[in-house]
C-alpha positions in Angstrom: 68.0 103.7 138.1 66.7 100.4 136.3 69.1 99.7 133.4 67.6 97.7 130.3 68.6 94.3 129.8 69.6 95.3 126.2 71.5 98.0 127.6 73.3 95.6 129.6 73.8 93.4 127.1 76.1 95.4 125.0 79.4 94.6 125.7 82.3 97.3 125.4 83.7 98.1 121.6 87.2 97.0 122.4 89.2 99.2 119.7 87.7 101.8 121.2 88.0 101.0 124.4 92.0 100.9 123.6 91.6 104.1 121.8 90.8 105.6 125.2 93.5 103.9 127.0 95.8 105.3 123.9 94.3 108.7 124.7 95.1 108.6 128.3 98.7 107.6 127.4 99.1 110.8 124.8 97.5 112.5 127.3 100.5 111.5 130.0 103.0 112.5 127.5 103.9 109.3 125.5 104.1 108.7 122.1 101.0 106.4 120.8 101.3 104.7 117.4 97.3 104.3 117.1 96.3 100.7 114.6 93.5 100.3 116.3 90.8 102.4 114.7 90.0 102.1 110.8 90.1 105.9 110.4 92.6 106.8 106.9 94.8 109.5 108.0 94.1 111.2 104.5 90.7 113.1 105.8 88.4 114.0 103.2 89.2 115.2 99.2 90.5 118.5 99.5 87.6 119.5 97.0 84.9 118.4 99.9 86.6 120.3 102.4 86.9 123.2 100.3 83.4 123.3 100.0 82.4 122.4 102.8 84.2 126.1 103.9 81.9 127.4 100.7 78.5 126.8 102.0 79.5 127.0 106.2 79.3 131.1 105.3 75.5 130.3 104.6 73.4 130.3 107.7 70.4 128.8 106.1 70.9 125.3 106.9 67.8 123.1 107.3 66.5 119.8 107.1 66.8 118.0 104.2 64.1 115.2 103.5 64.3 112.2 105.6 65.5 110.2 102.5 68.4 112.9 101.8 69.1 115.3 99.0 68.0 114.6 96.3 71.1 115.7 94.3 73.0 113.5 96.6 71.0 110.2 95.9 71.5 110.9 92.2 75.0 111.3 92.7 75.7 107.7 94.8 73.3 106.1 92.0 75.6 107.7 89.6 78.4 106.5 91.6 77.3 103.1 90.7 77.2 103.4 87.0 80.6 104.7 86.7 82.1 102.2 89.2 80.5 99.4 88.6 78.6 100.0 85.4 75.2 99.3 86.9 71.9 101.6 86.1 70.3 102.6 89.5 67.1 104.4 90.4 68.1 106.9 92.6 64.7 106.6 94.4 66.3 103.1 95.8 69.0 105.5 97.5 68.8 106.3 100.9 71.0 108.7 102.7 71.5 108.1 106.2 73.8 109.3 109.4 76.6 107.6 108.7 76.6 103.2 107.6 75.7 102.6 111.0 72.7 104.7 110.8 71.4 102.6 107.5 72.2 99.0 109.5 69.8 100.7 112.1 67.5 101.7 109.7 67.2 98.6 108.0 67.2 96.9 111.5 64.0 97.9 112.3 62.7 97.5 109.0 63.5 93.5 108.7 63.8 92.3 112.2 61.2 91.0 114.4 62.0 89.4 117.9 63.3 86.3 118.1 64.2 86.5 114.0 67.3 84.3 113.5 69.8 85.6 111.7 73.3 84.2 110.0 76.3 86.7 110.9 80.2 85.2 110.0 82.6 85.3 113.0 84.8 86.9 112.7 82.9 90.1 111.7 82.4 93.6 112.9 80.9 93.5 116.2 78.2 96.7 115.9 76.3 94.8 113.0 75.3 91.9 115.2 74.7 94.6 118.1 72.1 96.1 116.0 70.5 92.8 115.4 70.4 91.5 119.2 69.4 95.2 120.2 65.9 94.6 117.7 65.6 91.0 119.7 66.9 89.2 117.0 69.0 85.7 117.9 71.9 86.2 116.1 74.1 82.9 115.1 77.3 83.7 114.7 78.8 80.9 111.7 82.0 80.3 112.6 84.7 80.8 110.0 88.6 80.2 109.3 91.2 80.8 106.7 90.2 78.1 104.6 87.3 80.2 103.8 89.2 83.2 104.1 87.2 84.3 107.2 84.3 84.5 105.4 80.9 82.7 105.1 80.6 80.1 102.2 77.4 78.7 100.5 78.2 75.4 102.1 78.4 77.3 105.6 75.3 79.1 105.3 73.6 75.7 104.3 74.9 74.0 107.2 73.6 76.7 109.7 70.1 77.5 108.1 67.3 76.9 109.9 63.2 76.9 110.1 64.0 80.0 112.1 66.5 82.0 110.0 65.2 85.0 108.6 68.1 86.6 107.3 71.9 87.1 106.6 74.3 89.8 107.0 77.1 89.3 105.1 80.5 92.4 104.8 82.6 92.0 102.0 85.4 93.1 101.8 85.5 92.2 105.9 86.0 94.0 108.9 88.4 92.6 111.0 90.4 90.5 107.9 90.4 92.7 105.1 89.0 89.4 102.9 86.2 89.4 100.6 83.4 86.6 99.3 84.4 85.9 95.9 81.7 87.5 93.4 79.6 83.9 92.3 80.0 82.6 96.3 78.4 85.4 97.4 75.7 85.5 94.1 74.9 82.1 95.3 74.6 82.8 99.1 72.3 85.4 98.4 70.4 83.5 95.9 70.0 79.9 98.8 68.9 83.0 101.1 66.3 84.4 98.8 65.3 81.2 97.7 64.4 80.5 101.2 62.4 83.7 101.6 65.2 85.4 103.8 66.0 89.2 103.5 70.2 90.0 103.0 71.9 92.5 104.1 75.2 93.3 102.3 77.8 95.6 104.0 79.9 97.3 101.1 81.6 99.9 103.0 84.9 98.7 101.7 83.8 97.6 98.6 85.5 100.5 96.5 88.6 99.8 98.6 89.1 96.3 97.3 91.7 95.0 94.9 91.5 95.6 91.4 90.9 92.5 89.1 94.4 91.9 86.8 92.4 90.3 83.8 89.2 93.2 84.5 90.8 96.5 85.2 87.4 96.6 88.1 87.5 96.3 91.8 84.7 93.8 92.8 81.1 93.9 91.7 78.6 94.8 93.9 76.1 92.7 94.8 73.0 94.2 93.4 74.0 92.9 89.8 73.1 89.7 90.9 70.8 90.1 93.5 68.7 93.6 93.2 66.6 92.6 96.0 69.5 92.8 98.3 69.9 95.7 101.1 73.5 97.4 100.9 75.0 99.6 103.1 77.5 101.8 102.8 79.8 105.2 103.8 81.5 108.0 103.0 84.0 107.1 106.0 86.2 104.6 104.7 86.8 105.3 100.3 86.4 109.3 100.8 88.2 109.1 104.2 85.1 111.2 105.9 85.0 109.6 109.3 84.1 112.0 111.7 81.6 113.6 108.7 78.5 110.5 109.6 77.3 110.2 106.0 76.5 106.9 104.6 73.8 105.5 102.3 71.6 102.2 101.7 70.3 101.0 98.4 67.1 99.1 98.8 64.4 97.4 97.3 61.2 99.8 95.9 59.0 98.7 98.6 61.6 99.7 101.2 61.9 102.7 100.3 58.7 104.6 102.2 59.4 102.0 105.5 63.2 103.7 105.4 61.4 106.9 105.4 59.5 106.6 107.8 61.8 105.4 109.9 64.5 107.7 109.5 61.6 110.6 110.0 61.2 109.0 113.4 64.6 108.1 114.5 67.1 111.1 113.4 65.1 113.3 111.1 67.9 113.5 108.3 71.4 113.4 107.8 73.7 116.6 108.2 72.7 118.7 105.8 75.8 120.3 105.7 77.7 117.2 105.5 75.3 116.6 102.7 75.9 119.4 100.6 79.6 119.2 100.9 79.5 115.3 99.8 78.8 116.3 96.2 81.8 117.5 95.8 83.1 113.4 96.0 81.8 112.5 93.4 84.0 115.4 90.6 86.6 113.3 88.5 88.9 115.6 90.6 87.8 113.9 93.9 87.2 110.4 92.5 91.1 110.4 90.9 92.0 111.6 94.7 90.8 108.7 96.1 92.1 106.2 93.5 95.3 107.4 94.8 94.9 106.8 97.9 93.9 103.6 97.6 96.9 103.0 95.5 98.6 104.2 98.6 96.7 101.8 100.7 98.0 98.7 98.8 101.3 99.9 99.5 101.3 100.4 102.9 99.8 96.7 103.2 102.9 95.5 101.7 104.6 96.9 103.6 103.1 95.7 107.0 102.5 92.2 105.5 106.7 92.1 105.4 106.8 94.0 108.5 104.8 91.4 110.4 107.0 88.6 108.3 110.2 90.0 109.2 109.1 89.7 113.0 107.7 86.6 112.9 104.1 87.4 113.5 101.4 85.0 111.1 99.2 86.5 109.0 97.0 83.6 108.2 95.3 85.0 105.0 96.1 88.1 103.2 93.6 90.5 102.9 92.7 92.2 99.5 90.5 94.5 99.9 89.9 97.6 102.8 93.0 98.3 105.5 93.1 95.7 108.3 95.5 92.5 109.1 94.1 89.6 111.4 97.3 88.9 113.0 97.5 85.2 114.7 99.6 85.8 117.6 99.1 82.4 119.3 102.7 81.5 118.9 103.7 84.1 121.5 102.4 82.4 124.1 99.8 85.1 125.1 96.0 85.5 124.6 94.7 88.4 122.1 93.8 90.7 125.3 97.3 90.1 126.8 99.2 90.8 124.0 96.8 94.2 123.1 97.4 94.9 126.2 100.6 94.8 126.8 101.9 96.1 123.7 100.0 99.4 124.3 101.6 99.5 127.8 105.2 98.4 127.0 105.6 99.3 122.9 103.1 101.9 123.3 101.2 100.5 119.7 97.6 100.2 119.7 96.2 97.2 118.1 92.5 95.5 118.4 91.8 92.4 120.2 90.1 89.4 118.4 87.8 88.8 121.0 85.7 92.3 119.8 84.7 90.3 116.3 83.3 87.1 117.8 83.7 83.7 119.4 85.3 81.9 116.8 89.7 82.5 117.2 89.2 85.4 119.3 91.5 85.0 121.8 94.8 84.3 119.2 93.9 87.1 117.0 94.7 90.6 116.7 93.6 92.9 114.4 95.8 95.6 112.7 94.6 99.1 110.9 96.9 99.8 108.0 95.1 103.2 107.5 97.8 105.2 109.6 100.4 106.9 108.1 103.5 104.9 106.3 105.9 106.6 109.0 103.0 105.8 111.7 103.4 102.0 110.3 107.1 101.9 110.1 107.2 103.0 113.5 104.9 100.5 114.6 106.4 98.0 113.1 109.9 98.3 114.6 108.2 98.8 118.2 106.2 95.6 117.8 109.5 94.2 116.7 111.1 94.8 119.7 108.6 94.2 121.8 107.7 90.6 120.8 111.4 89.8 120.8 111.4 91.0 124.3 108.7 88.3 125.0 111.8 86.2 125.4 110.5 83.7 122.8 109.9 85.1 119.5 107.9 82.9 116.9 109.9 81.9 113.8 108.7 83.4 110.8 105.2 82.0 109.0 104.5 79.8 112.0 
């Protein structure tokens, strides 16, 4: 059988991939602490379970409209107003299988082959695999901590090209937790549009980012300063409904009956079950629920930021927004892969390898979920203590 180059090109999802391996070990009997996957161990509001077991008693369970319910897109727009405090035509709102639906959706809306288009690295490695799998030629901008692992106007500038046709930006970021500052990305977008180039924001942890001291708000989004901007994002990560596949986009009016189309074709609708039971996030009840827990969130960062301290593993920038750590673990002498690997094996702790985000400090990264339980993360932390001190030479602290 003749396997497609595209096919081929897809190289394994690494935390994953060490899920698996974590599996198999569980599977043999030992005790796994799993930071590898950015799945909160909270599950959904108990509201959206509940009625989720209301409406599973009725059979009737059809197709919704391609775009989604409509009840449902008037909720997210809603969403917006009370979040954010921005006035959104629900129209604009498309409800999708899960984020990575809407990044396949809007995919094969922008993207023609051989479209370049500007991805950070480090950044979530299924975004650019959408891209490369509609032909475009993704160039991956490399980034550090004095950008805080993000792109930055100047970046963008320096990387833009006759070719470029678009952006992708996540904020706050998958693997480093760190966000574009509200006017940096205002003027990215703006040099983008400028230049006649579509963006694509990813906002999944958007509502999981640190409140402002002086506002009392997380972070805007993005589509108070640029409306023409594509946005994804998910009931996975700020309602804790992973394994549910409901996200959304929020698109530009003329997007709207492409999307439709599109999702008509490519999955029909989302879960209309899934659907129905995702009103129920959007109850003060439900909302104060996962204010909570993203109270709890901050917490358990603290705590892991002092864990890693107190073993002498560098954090090189501290996140402030969604659940992840990019741990630089070059002074242990081992590569990313080695020390994943080996810490699975020997401290039975699953982390994420570097080299799944990109090029650019791969190999002397690791990346670390903070969504696990606090015991799971104490735990974790005192086997990752002893098992870099077994190393033989453990880094002093903040080197």
């Amino acid at each position: 059988m003749k396997i497609s180059q595209r096919a081929q090109a897809i190289t394994p999802f690494l935390a994953m991939e060490f899920g698996k391996r974590a599996a198999e070990l569980e599977a043999a009997g030992h005790s796994v602490i799993r930071l590898n996957l950015g799945e909160p161990d909270f599950g959904a509001p108990p509201a959206v379970r509940a009625e989720l077991q209301r409406i599973a008693a009725d059979t009737a369970m059809p197709y919704t409209g391609a775009l989604g319910l409509p009840a449902l897109r008037e909720a997210i727009a809603g969403f917006y107003q009370q979040a954010h405090g921005l006035s959104l035509n629900p129209e604009r709102v498309v409800v999708t299988a899960g984020a990575s639906a809407a990044l396949l959706l809007l995919t094969a809306a922008l993207v023609d082959p051989d479209d370049e288009v500007l991805v950070g690295d480090p950044s979530y490695p299924c975004n650019r695999q959408f891209l490369s799998g509609f032909g475009a030629q993704v160039r991956l901008v490399p980034t550090d901590a004095r950008s805080r692992f993000q792109l930055d106007l100047a970046a963008v500038q320096r990387h833009w090209s006759a070719r470029t046709r678009g952006l992708m930006i996540a904020t706050p970021s998958n693997p480093t937790g760190t966000s574009v500052a509200p006017n940096e990305l205002a003027a990215i977008c703006d040099w983008a549009r400028q230049h006649g180039a579509w963006r694509i924001v990813d906002e999944i942890y958007l509502n999981l980012s640190d409140t402002d001291a002086a506002t009392g708000h997380t972070a805007p989004t993005i589509l108070a300063a640029d409306p023409g901007a594509c946005v994804i994002n998910s009931f996975s990560k700020y309602f804790g409904m992973t394994g549910w596949r409901l996200g959304w986009a929020v698109v530009p009016d003329e997007l709207v009956p492409v999307m439709e189309r599109l999702a008509q074709n490519y999955y029909i609708c989302a879960s209309t079950p899934a659907q129905m039971a995702a009103l129920a996030c959007f109850t003060p009840e439900s909302i104060a629920v996962c204010e909570a827990r993203k109270r709890e969130f901050g917490e358990r960062r603290t705590l892991v930021l002092q864990g890693l301290a107190d073993i002498g593993l560098h954090v090189p920038v501290a996140p402030d927004g969604a659940f992840y750590v990019y741990i630089d673990i070059s002074a242990t002498g081992l590569d990313a892969m080695q020390f994943c690997e080996r810490a699975l094996q020997e401290a039975h702790v699953a982390l994420t390898p570097g080299y799944d985000f990109g090029k650019c400090g791969g190999a002397r990264h690791v990346r670390l979920s903070y969504a696990a339980s606090r015991e799971d993360l104490q735990e974790g932390m005192a086997r990752l203590a002893g098992f870099v001190k077994a190393l033989g030479s453990p880094p002093k602290p903040g080197t």
